[in-house]
C-alpha positions as CSV (number, residue, x, y, z in Angstrom):
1,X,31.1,34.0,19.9
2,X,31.8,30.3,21.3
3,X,32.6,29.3,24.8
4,X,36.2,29.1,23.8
5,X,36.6,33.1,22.8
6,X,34.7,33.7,26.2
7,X,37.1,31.6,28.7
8,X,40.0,33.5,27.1
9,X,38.5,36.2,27.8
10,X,37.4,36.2,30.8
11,X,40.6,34.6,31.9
12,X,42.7,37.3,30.2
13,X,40.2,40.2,31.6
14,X,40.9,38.5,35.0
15,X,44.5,38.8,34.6
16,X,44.9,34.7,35.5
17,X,47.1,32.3,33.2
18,X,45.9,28.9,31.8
19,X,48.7,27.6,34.3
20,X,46.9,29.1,37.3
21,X,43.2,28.2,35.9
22,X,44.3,24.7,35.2
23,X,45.4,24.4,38.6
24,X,42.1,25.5,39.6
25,X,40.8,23.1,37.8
26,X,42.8,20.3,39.1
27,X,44.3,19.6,35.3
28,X,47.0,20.3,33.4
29,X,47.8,23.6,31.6
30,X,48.1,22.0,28.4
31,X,44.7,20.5,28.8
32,X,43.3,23.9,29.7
33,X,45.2,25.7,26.6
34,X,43.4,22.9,24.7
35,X,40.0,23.7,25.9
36,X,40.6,27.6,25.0
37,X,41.2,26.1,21.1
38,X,38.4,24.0,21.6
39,X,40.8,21.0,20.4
40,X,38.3,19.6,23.3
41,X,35.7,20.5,25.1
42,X,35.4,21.8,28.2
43,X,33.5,18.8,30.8
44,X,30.7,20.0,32.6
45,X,32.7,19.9,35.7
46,X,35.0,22.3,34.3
47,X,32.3,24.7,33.4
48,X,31.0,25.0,36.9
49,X,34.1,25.6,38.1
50,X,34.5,28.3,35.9
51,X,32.1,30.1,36.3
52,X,32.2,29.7,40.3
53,X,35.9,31.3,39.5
54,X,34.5,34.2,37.6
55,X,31.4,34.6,39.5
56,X,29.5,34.5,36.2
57,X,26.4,32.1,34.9
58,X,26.9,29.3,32.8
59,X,24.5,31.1,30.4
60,X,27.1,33.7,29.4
61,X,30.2,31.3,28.8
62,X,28.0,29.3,26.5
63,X,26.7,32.3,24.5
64,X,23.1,31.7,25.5
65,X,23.0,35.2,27.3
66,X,24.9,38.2,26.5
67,X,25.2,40.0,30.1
68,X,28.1,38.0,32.8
């Protein structure tokens, strides 16, 4: 599974929109949608972000550990 299955997910299991995580963000929901198709990917500062938001290691969204 790739990063871009794992931020839908945790973003859907969270109950959150893109419109409310790209706000978080500080971009724009379109942006975000693009990141979850991985039409681009995802900047490092986004990433932290993330996973400060879903209280969960950077390890898990990129699929180098399988436990959050």
């Amino acid at each position: 599974m790739d990063y871009t299955k794992r931020i839908r997910d945790l973003r859907e299991d969270s109950d959150f929109t893109q419109e409310y995580v790209a706000s978080v963000l500080g971009t724009s929901q379109t942006m975000y949608a693009r990141y979850e198709r991985g039409a681009n990917e995802l900047p490092i500062r986004h990433l932290i972000t993330l996973c400060r938001l879903y209280n969960t290691s950077s390890d898990y969204i990129l699929g180098l550990s399988k436990t959050k």
